[in-house]
N, C-alpha and C positions, 0 to 999 in steps of 0.2 A: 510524876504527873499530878497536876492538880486535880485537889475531889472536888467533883460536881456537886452542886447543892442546891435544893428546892423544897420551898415552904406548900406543903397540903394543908388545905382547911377541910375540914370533917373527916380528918384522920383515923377518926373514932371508930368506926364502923363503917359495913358496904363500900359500895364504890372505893370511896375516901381510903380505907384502910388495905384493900383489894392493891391498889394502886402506891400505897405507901412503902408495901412488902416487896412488891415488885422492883421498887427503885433501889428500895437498902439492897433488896440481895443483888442487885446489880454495880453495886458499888456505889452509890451515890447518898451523899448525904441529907438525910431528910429530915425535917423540921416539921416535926407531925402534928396541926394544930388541930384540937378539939376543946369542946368544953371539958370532954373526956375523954383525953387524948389515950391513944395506946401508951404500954408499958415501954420502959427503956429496952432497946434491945438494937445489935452492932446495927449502925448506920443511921440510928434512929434517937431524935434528940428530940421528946414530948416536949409540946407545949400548951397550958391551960389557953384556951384563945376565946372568946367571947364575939364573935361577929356583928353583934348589936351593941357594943359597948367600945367605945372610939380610944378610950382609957385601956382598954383592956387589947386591941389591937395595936397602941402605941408599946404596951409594955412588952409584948412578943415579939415585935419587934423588934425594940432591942436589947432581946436578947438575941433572937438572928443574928442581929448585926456584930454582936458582943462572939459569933462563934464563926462568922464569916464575913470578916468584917471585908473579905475582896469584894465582896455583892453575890447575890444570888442567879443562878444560870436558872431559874423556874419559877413560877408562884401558878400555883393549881388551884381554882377557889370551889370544891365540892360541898362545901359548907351548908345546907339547906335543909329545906321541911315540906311538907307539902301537906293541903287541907281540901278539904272539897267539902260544898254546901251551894245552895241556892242563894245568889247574888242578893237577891231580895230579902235575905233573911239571916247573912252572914252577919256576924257581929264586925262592930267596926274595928273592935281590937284585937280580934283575929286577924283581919283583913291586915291592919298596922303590922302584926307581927312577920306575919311572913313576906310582906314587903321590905322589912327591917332584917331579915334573916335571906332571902334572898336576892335583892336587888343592894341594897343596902350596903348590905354585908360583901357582897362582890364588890363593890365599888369602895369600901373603905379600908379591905384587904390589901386590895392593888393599888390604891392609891399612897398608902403608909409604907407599900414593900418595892415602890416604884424608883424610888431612890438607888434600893440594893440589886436591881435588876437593871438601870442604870449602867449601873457601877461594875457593873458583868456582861452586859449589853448579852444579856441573859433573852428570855421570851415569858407569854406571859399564854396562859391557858386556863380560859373559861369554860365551866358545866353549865351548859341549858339541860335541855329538854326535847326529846322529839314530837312534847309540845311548843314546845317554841319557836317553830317552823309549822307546825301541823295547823288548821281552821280550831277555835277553840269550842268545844264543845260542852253539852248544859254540866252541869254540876261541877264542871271542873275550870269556873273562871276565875277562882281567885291564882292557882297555879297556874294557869295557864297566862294570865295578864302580867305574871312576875318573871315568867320563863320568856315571854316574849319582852320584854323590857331588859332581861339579859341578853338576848340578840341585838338588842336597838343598841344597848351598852357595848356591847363587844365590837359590834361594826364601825361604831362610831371610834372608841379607844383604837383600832385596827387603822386606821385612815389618820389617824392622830400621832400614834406613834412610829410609823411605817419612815416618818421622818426624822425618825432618829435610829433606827436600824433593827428597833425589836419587833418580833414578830406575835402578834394577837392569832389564836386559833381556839375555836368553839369549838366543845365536843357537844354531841345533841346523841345520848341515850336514851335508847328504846325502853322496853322493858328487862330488867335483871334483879336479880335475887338481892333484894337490900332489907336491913330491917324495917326500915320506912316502908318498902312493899309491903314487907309482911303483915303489916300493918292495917292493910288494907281495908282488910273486912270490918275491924273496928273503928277506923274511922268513918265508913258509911252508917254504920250502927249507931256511930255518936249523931250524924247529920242527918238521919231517918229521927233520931231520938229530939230531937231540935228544932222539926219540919212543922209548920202548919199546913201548908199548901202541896208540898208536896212529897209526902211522904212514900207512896206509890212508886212516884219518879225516882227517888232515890234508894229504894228496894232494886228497882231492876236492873239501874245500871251498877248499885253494888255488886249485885252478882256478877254480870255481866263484865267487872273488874277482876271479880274474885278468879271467876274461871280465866281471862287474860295469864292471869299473874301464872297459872299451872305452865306455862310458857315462856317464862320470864329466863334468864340469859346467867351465864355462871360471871359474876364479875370479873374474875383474869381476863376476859375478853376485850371487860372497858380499858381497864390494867396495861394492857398493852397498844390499845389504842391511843393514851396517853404518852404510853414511852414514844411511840414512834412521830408524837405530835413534839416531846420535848427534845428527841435528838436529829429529826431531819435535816437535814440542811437544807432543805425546802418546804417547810413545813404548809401542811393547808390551811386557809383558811376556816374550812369548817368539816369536822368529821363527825358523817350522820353514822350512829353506830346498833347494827340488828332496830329499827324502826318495826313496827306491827305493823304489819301489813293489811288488815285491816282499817284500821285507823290511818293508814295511808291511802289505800282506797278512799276514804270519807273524804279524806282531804280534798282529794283530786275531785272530788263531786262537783260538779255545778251546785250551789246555794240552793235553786229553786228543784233542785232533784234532793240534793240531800235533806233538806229541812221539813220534808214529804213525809221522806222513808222513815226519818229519824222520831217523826208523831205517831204514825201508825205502826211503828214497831213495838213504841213504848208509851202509849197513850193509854187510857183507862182501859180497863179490860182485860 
């Protein structure tokens, strides 16, 4: 029987790597791309991959191609980053960066590995956000405007290539234990450190993060939601996976009731 094959972007860690392990030890061949990819190990063919660098995702390429050259049955793009700051005060080459790193980067992944997926009449699985569905809320619009641009990307690819036989599916994770979470608390630290205006605002809902994250979800969970996006024979459109429930609440709010609550919770004082 032929070995299944599928290239991960952010193989490196969290999700990415959660989801990598999962595949090898199920038999399938994985193409593990990071900047800092995991170590060789059975089923598992590192790749240095740069998602911001077109050069650098041509050259991974092909070597995929060079190791399966039938085409690829998957291209998973977890590849990302994420920032938070006041819109009014982000730097603009922040802003570039994680536009380059997640919207970008998605689209220049699948687009160079579209060929070998093609050729395999393979399927193709994008990472949002359950921001990316969710109302975007204050300090978190730069990921939020990148995770919702990966939905507008995935729906529109989905409707594009449905005409050829492969299948697009968004996965939209809640919160889970990644090192980028972990992370959490000092990246508000960096954007409190940063703030002129609002320094205050971005103390409370740091916290307010910090405590979320004590909640955060064991990756095998994403891990498998993955598998069953890349082997169904029907696979979904879009899997919302553990969402906060909170922050799904807010969602659902009317505008003129949320944007109330959302001042006098965390307004001066």
């Amino acid at each position: 029987m032929t070995t299944k094959t599928v290239l991960i972007t952010g193989a490196g860690g969290g999700l990415g790597a959660a989801t990598t392990t999962l595949f090898a030890r199920r038999g399938w061949l994985v193409f593990a791309a990071d900047l800092r990819p995991p170590e060789v190990a059975p089923n598992i063919l590192p790749l240095v991959l740069d998602v911001t660098d077109s050069a650098s995702v041509t050259e991974a390429l092909s070597t995929v191609e060079a190791h399966a050259p039938d085409g690829l049955d998957a291209v998973v793009t977890f590849a990302g980053m994420m920032f938070v700051g006041p819109l009014v005060e982000v730097d603009e080459d922040e802003m570039r960066k994680i536009f380059e790193v997640n919207v970008l980067g998605t689209y220049r992944v699948i687009k160079a590995a579209f060929g070998l997926v093609l050729r395999r009449r393979g399927r193709v699985i994008t990472i949002s956000s359950e921001t990316g569905w969710q109302k975007a809320l204050m300090l978190n619009g730069p990921y939020a405007m990148t995770k919702h641009a990966v939905e507008a990307y995935s729906a529109a690819l989905r409707r594009e290539l449905m005409f050829l036989g492969i299948p697009v599916s968004t996965v939209q994770p809640g919160p889970f234990r990644t090192n980028m979470v972990d992370g959490i608390r000092a990246t508000f630290d960096r954007a409190r450190d940063n703030s002129t205006h609002f320094v205050e605002l971005v103390g409370k809902v740091g916290a307010m993060a910090v405590r979320e994250q004590r909640h955060a979800h064991d990756p095998a969970v994403l891990a498998e939601t993955v598998w069953r996006a890349a082997n169904s024979a029907r696979p979904r459109r879009r899997y919302s996976v553990r969402p906060d429930s909170r922050r799904t609440l807010m969602h659902r709010l009317p505008d003129a009731v949320l944007d109330p609550v959302l001042r006098k919770l965390l307004g001066p004082g």
